[in-house]
N, C-alpha and C positions, 0 to 999 in steps of 0.2 A: 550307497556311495562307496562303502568301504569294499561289496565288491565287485563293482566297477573297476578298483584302482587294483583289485587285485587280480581282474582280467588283464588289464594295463599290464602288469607283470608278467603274468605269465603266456609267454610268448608261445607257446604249444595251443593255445586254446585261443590263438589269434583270430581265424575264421569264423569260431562260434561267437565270437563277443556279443556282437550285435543281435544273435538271436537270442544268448543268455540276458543279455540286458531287455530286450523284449520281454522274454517272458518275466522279469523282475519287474517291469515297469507293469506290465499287466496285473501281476498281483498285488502291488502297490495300489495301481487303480480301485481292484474290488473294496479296500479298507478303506480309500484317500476320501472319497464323498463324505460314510455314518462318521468317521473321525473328526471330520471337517465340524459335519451339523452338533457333533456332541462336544467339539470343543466352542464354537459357538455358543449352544444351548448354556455352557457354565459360563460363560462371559456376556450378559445381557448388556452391558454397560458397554459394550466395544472399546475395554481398558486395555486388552491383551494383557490379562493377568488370571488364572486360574487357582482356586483356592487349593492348600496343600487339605486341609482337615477343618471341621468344625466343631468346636469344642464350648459346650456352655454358650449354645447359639453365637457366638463367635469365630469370625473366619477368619483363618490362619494363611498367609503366604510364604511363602517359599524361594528364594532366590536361586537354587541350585533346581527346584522341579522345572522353573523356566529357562533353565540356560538350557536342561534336555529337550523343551519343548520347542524351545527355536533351533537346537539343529536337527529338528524332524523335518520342521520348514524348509531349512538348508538343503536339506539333501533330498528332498520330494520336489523342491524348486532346480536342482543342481539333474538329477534327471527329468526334468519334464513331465510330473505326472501330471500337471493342470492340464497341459497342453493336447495329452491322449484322452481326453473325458467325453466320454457320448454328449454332446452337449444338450440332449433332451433331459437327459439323467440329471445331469449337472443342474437343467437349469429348474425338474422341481424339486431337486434339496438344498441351492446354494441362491441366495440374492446377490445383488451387488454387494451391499453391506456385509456380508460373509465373508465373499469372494475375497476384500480386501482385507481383514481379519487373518489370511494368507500369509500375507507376503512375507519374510523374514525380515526384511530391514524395517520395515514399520513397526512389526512385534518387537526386534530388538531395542527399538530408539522406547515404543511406547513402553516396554518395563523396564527399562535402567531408569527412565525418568520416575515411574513409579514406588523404585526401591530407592529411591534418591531422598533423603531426610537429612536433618541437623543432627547430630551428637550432641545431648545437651552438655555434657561433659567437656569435652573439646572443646564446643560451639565453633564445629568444623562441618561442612557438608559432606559427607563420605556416604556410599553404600550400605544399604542394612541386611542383612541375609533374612528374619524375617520380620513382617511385619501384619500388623492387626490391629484395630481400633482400641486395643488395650494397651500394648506394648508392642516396643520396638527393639528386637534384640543384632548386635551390631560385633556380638563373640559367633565364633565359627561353629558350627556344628560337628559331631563327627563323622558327617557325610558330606562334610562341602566341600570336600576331592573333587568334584565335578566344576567348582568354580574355577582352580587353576588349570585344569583340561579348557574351562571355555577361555583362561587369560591365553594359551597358546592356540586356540580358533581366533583370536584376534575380537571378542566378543566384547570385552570393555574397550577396545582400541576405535570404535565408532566414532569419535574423536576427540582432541584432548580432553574434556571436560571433561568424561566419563573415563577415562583411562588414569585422572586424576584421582580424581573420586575412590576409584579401586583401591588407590595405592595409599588414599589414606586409611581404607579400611584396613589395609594389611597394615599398614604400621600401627592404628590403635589395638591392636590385637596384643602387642607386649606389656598395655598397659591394663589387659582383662588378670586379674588375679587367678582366676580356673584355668590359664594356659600356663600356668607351675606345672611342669613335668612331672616332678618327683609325685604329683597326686594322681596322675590318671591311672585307670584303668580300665575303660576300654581301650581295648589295642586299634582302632579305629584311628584315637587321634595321633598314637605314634605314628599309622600310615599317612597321617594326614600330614604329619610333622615332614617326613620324607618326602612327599609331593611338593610341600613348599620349601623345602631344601634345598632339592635339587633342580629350583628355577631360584635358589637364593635371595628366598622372600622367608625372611626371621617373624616368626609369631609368636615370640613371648623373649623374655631377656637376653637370651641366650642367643649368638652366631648364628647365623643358618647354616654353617659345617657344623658347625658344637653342637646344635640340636638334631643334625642330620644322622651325626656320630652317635650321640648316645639314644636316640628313636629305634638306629637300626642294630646297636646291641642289645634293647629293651627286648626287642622282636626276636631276637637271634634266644634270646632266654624265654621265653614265652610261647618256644616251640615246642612240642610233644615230641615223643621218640617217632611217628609218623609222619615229619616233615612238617606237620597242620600246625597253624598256629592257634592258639585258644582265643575265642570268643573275648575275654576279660583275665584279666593281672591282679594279683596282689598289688599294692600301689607301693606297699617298699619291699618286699622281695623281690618282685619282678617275674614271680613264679605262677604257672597257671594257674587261674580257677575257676572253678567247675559250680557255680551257685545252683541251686534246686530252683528254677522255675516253675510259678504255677502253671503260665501261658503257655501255648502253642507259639504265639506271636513273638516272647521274650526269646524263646526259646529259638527260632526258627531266625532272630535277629543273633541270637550270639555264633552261630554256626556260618550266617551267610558272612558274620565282620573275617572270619577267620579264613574265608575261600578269599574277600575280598584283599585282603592282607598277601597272601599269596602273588595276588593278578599283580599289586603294587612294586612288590618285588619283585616280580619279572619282568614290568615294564618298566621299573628303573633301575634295572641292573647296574647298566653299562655307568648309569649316570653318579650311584654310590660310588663305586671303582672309580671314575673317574673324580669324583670327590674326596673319598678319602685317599688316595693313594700318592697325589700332587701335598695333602696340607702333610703326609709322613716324610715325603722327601726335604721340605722345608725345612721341617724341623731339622730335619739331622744338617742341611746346610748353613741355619741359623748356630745350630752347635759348634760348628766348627768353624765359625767367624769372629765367634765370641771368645776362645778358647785359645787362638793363633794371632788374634790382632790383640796390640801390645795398648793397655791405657792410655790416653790421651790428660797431660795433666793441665794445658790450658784452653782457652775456649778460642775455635776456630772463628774463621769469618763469615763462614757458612752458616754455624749457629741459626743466627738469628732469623735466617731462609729457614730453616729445617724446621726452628721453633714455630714461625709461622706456619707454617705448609701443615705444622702438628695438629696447630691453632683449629683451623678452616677442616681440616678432619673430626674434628671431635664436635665440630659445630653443627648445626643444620642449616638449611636452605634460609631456615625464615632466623637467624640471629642467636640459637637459645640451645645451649647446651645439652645434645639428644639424650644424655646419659643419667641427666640430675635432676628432669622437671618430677616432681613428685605427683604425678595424676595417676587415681587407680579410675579403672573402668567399670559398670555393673555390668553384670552379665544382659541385665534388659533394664529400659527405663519407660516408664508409663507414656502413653501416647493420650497428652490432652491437650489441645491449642486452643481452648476455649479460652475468648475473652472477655469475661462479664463486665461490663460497662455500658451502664444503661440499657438501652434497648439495644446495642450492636451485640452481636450472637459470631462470632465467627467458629465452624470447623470447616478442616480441612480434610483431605484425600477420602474425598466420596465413597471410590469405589474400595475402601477398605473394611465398610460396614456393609451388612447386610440388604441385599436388593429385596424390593418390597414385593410380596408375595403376588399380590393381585394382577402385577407387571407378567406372573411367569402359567397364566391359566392356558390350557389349552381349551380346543372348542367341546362343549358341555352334551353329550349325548342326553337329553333328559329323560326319557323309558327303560335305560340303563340304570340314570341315577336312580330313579324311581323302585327302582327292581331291588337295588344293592340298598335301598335304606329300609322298604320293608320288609326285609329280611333280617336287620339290623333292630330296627325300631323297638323291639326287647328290650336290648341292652340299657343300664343303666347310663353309660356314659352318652350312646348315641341318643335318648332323648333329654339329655341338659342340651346336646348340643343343638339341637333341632328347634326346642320350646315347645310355648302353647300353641301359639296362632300358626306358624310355620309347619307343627303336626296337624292343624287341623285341617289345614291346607293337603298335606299328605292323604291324609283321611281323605278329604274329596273328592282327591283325583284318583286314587285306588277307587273307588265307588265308582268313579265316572270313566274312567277309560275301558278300552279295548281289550283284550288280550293281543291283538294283531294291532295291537300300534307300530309303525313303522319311524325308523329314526328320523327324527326335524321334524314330525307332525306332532300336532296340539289337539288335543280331545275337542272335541264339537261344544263343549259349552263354554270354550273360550271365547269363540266368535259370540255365541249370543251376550257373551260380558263386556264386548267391545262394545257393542253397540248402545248396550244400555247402563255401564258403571264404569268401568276405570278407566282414569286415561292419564296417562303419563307422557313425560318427556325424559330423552335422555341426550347430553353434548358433551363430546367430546375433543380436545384439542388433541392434533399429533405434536412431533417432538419439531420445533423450528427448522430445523435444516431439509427433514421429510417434509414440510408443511410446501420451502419454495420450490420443491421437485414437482409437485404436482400440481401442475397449472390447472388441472382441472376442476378443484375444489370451490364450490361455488362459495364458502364462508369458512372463518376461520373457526367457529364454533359451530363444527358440523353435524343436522339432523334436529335441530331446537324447533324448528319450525312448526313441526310435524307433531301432531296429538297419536298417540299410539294408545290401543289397548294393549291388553296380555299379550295376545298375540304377539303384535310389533312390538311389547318391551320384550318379550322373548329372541325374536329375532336380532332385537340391536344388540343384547349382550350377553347371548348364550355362545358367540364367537370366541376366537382365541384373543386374548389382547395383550400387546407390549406396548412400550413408551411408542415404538413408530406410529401405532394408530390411533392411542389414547392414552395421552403420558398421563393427565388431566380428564374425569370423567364428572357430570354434574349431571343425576337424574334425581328430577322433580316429580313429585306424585300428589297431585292436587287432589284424584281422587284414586282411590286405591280400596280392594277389597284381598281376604284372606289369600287367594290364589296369585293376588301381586306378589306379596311378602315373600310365598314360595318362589316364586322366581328369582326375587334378587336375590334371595337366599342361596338358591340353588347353583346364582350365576358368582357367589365370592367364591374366593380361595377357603380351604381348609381351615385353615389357622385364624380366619374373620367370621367364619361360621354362626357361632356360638354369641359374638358381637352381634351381628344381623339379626338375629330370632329374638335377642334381648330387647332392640332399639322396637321393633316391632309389638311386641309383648306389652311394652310401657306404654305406645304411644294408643293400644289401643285400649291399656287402662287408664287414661287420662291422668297421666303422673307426670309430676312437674318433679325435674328430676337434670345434674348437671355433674358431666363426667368429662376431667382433662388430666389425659396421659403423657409424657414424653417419657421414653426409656433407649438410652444410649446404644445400653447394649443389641436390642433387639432393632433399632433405627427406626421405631415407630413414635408417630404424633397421631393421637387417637380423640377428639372433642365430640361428646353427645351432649347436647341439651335436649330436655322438653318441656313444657308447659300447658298448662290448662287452663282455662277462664269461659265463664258465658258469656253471649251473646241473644241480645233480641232481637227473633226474624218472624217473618210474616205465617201463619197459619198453612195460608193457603200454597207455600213454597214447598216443593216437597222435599224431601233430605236424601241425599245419598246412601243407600244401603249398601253399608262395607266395611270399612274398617274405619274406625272403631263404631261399634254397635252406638245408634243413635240414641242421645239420652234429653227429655226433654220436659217439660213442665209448664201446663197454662198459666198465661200473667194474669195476674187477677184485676180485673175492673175491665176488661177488655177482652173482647171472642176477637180479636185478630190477630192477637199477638203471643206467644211463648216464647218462653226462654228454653236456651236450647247449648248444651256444654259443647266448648270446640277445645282441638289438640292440634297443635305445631310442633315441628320439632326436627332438627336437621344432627347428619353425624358425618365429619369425617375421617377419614384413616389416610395416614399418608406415612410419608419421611421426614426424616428431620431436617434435612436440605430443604424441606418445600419445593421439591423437583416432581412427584409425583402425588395424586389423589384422588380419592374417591368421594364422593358428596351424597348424600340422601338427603332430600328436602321434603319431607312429609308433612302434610295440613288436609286439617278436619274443618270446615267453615261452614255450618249448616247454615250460616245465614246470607252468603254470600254467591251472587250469582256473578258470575263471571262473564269476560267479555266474548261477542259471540253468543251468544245464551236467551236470545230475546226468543228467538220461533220455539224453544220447546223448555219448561219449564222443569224439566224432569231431567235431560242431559247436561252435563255443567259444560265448561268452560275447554274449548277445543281448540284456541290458539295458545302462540309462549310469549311470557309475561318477562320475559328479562331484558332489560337493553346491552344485551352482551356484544352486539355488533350492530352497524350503522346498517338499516334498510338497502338492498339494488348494492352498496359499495364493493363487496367484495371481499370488506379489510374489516379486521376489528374495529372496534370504536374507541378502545382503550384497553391496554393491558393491564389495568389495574381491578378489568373483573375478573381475572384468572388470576391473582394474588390471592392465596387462601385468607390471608389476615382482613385481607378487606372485605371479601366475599363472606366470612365467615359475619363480620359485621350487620354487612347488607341484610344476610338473611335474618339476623337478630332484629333489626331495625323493623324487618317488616312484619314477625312475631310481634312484636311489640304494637307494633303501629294496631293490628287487629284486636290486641288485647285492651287497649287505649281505648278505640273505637265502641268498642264493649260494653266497656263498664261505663263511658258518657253515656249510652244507648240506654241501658239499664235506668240508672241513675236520673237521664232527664225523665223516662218515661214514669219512673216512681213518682217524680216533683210531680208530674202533669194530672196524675193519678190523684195524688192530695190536695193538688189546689195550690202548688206554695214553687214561688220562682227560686231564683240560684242563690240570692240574696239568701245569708242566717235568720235574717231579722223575720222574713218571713215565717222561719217559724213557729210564732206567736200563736197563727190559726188554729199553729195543733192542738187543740184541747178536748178534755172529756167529750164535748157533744160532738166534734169530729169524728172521736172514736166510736162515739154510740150508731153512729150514722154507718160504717162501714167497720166494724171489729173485725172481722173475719179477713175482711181482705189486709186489716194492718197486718195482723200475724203471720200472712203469706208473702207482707212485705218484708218482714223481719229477718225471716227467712230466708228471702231471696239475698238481702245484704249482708247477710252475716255469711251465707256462702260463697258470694262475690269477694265479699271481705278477705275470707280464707285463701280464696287463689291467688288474689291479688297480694297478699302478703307473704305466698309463696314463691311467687315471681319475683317480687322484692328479696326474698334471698336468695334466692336462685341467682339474681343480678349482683348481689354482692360478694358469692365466691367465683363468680365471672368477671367480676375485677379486680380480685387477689389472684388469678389463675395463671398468671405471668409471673407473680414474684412467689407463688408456692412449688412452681416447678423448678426454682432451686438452681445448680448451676448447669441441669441436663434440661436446656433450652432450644430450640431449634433455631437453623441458620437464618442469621439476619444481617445483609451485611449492611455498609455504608452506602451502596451503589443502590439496594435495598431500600434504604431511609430516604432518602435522597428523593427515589422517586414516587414512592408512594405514604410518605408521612402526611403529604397534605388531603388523601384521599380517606384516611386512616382518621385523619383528623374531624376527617368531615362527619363520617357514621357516628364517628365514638361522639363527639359531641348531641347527634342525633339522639343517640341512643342515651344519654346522662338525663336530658331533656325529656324523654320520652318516660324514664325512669322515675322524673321527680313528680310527671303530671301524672303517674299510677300512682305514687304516693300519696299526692293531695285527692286522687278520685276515693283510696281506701279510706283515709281518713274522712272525706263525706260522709261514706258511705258509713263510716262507723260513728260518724255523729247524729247522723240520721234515724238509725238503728237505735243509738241509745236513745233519741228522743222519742221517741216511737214508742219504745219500752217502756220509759217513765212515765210517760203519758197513759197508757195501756194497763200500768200498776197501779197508778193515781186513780184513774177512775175505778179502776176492782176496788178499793180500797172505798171510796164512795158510795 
């Protein structure tokens, strides 16, 4: 744009304009698309906000990097690059959604409203320069030169509000104590001092001449005998200084303040001169008014006008003497709007925390991955990251594959594992607004239907995913063996890696086991539970060979039946918003034939067990099963309901074995000559309920720091709001109850089970003793 306007000028090179602005416009093109896709790629959230830096997993904004990023907008919109774009090109690097990500007047509206906070100080709304889920700082930088360059682009003038806004920030700036003059010294902010001078916007006590004046004699002393002005001042001499920097970077900063210092000075030459040169004439006019005009010994009738008029001068806008309110400023003040009060959870400005990693995957070559981990696989760090079952999975597929694998193919005994062991489910919700674009979406929770092996869970989530396709993912793995676990593994992000090979690891060592995360800083909400307990199933049923290795034991008094240990266990990772998440729902049910499952005894269960949407409707059935709070419930509910189920099974079958109903009383029977009758098998009864006993009283506390897990995570709680409560407490209400219920009748089944146990004992002593 700028030189456009300086064709516009120069009237010599009038003919060629249009072909210099061509080929301008052409070479803008080549950059205008990867620029376009890589400022998108840093803005997943479509906030128009890009982070300046990330510090201590912490991201930092910038009020001055977006004033330059919206007049890139400007003037790429101001010649028409959009307009020249091969629209082939365009259209496989840009979506719609991109495309509007573009525009400048939406970028500008969408960050001013984003730099837009409360001063808690003040308790004024003004502009922040920057901001980050930790602090909000609201004093100038010594680079935000570029904010009064965008006050005369008319950048805050969008309209009044923001044009207000500005101008309270400029005024709280005399109440920052770092804007004392007498202490700077980098020479940045003297330029900075000049810049807002000479638009007559005062940033610290002083005039904005008075400050203009003695900036530009700070600068005038601060120059070397080479014209340059130095990097950094003395802060009370005024004299250069020359620090020894370690860095390249410190170093490479005090040289570039010193050119920039220069540029300032040249581009507001005109505007000094014409500032200081008007307040010297004054002066000496004031001198000689005062000196020639004779005292006045009584008081005019004017006065009282004059005294007013003085009045309304020293006053402000809003009633209150600009001169005397005693407020200092901090330089930054902590960013927390958390309101603990009961269950309501409020934070605010989303996109100032961290986007969740799993949102930013791209599509997963797997004979690459493969390649790049056993080459790895040495290392000590890459195998904590990986695990047990996750390497052995490794292990099997280096044994079984190709050397000519080709990318998106699956080695040949994938297929034969579909047919005969795992099968999964995986559903995803997109983000509401993509959801009503595409009429053609047969269900709101898309793909549940559908039983997938390896194979097809490979194919549903070795893709790219963002919120538009799967803001919300929920796969189930009813039956799963080591080369599942590799997959999902394979298919997280980085930084979840090491999470996944764990959850996997436990569940196939049948560990009852309860992990709940919130961490502010990093914006994650992380829940694993698992558990264990038996179950009695039929002989002749056969078990699933997979994960976890089948563990089992004949009941004694009966050739149909053993006892046989199962594993449940679900883990999410998400945000603290509850805007986006991942779900694993893993179960081990060796006793348990599923629906579907009649014609073959050996394949489990091949349809999906969730009522997540109405049958033929089209529409969800209710959003309160894509509420993590609730869903996370449900799935408790139904661990539970299996491990219930269990220990009756157990337990009746033990009664039916000795002879004696539900009733205590019955156990009178139990005596020595019962024992003599079947010894061998009491002792395998003892056995069996002393190990029931144990899980069962694992589960028990496993559920009890399941419902301190709310008030151990303290004041870093995830978003819960009113609108929240409101509509899903009575669903909320409904499991948790479930689940208290479900809790107290494993309580009274361990304690049977341990009254029966010690009767057994006693009785089994009493007779040795005889």
């Amino acid at each position: 744009m700028a030189y456009d306007r300086f064709l516009e000028k120069d009237e010599s090179r009038a003919e060629t304009k249009e072909e210099e602005l061509g080929r301008l416009r052409g070479l803008l093109a080549s950059v205008y698309t990867p620029w376009l896709v890589t400022m998108n790629k840093s803005d997943p959230r479509k906030a128009y906000v890009w982070r300046h830096m990330r510090e201590d997993e912490v991201d930092i904004y910038r009020l001055d990097d977006h004033v330059w990023l919206w007049t890139c907008l400007e003037e790429i919109e101001a010649l028409r690059i959009r307009q020249g774009l091969d629209p082939r090109k365009a259209a496989l690097l840009i979506d719609d959604d991109e495309d509007d990500n573009s525009r400048p007047l939406d970028a500008q509206r969408g960050l001013l409203q984003r730099f837009t906070t409360e001063n808690e100080v003040s308790q004024q709304r003004m502009l922040a320069v920057t901001r980050s889920h930790r602090e909000t700082r609201f004093l100038f930088h010594a680079r935000d030169t570029a904010l009064f360059y965008a006050h005369d682009w008319n950048f805050f003038q969008l309209d009044k509000s923001f044009d207000e806004l500005w101008k309270r920030t400029i005024k709280s700036q005399s109440h920052h104590n770092e804007n004392a003059d007498h202490e700077w010294e980098n020479v940045l902010r003297f330029g900075m001092a000049i810049v807002a001078g000479t638009r007559n916007f005062p940033i610290n006590k002083k005039s904005a001449n008075d400050l203009l004046r003695d900036s530009f004699k700070a600068l005038v002393q601060a120059s070397c005998h080479n014209g340059l002005v130095a990097g950094q001042v003395d802060a009370l001499s005024r004299k250069p200084s020359f620090p020894n920097y370690s860095s390249d970077e410190d170093r490479q900063y005090y040289h570039q303040a010193g050119f920039e210092i220069c540029h300032i000075l040249l581009l507001h030459a005109r505007r000094i001169e014409a500032t200081l040169e008007p307040q010297l004439e004054v002066n000496d006019q004031l001198r000689q008014i005062f000196l020639t005009q004779p005292k006045r010994q009584g008081i005019g009738a004017e006065q009282p006008a004059n005294k007013l008029e003085l009045i309304l001068k020293l006053l402000d806008s809003d009633g209150r003497l600009g001169g005397q309110r005693s407020l200092t400023m901090r330089k930054s003040t902590p960013f927390n709007s958390m309101i603990d009060a009961s269950s309501i959870s409020l934070l605010d400005e989303e996109w100032l925390y961290k986007y969740p990693d799993f949102l930013m995957t791209k599509k997963i070559d797997l004979p690459q991955l493969l390649k790049s981990l056993e080459a790895k696989k040495s290392f000590e760090s890459t195998a904590e990251t990986i695990g047990t079952i996750v390497g052995k999975g490794l292990e099997q597929m280096s044994q079984t594959r190709s050397n000519t694998l080709e990318y998106g193919e699956l080695p040949g005994w994938f297929i034969y594992e579909d047919i005969y062991g795992p099968i999964t489910f995986v559903a995803s919700t997109p983000k509401q607004k993509h959801l009503k674009r595409r009429q053609n979406l047969p269900q709101f929770w898309r793909g549940e239907s559908t039983a997938l092996g390896n194979t097809g869970l490979w194919m549903r989530i070795c893709g790219a995913r963002s919120a538009e396709t799967a803001k919300k993912r929920f796969v189930w793995l009813p039956h799963t063996n080591i080369e599942t676990s590799l997959l999902c593994w394979s298919a997280s992000s980085d930084s979840d890696k090491s999470a996944v090979s764990l959850f996997f690891d436990r569940h196939s060592r049948y560990e009852s086991h309860l992990w709940d995360d919130t961490t502010l800083v990093l914006n994650i909400w992380q829940t694993k539970i698992h558990m264990r307990f038996f179950v009695l199933a039929d002989k002749a049923r056969a078990q699933h060979i997979g994960l976890p290795a089948p563990s089992s034991a004949p009941f004694p008094g009966t050739s149909e039946k053993e006892i046989r240990r199962a594993s449940m266990g679900f883990r999410f990772d998400g945000d603290l918003f509850d805007r986006y998440w991942t779900c694993h729902f893993i179960q081990y049910l060796p006793n348990l034939r599923l629906k579907n499952d009649d014609r073959d005894v050996v394949n489990p269960q091949r349809s999906w067990d969730f009522e997540f949407y109405t049958d033929g409707s089209n529409r969800p059935q209710d959003k309160h099963w894509w509420q993590r709070k609730v869903l996370e419930l449900h799935l408790l509910h139904r661990m539970l309901s299996a491990a219930v189920a269990g220990s009756v099974d157990i337990l009746t079958q033990i009664r039916k074995e000795l002879g004696i109903g539900e009733s205590a009383l019955s156990f009178s029977i139990l005596n020595s000559q019962a024992h003599s009758r079947s010894r061998h098998s009491w002792q395998e009864y003892e056995h069996i309920l002393q190990a029931a006993e144990e899980d069962l009283t694992s589960i028990l506390k496993t559920l009890q720091k399941w419902d301190t897990r709310e008030y151990d995570r303290g004041p870093e709680k995830p978003r819960w709001t009113r609108n929240d409560e409101k509509k899903y407490r009575g669903h909320i209400n409904k499991f948790r109850s479930q689940t208290e219920r479900q809790a107290w009748d494993l309580e009274i089944h361990r304690d049977n089970m341990r009254n029966l146990r010690e009767t057994l004992t006693t009785i089994r002593e009493k007779a040795r003793e005889d």
